[in-house]
N, C-alpha and C positions, 0 to 999 in steps of 0.2 A: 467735389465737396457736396454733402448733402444736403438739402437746405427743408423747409418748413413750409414754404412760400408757396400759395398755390395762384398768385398775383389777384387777391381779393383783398387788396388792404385798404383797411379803413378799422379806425380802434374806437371801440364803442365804450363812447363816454362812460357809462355804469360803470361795466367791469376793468376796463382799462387794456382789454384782450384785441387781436386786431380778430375782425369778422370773417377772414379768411382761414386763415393759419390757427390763430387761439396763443399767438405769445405778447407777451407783454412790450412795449417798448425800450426796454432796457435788454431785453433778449434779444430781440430782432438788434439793436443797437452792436450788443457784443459777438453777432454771431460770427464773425468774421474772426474774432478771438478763440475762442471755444473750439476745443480739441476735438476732434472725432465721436470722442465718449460721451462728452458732454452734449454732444448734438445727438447721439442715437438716445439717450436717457429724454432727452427733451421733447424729442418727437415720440418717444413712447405711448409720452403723459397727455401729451396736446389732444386725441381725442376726446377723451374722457375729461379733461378742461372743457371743449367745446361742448361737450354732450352735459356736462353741470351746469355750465352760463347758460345753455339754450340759444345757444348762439349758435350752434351745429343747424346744417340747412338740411334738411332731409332730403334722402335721394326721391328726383321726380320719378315717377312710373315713365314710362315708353309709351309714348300716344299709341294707337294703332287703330287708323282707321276701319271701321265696320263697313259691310257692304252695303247698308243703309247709306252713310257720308259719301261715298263711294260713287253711288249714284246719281 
């Protein structure tokens, strides 16, 4: 089964989204119900949820030590 979850849950009071995933608690509640379809349409949308709330984390860059640090 496909799931949403990427185990960052915590639902942020504002939007009522979890800070991980971006579904609401009645999502996350039903997903266990929710046919196949309904879960590929869900996680469609979930990006673009997180990236509106600004609840989306940005990807970090890759440290990469100089040979300055280095030494």
């Amino acid at each position: 089964m496909q799931t949403a979850c990427i185990h960052v849950c915590s639902i942020d009071p504002e939007t009522g989204l979890c800070m991980g995933c971006g579904r609401t608690l009645p999502e996350i509640g039903g997903w266990m119900s929710f046919c196949d379809e309904e879960r590929r349409q869900l996680i469609a949308i979930l990006p673009a949820r997180l990236a509106a709330s600004r609840l989306a984390i940005p990807p970090q860059p890759m440290m990469q030590a100089t040979a300055e640090q280095r030494a």
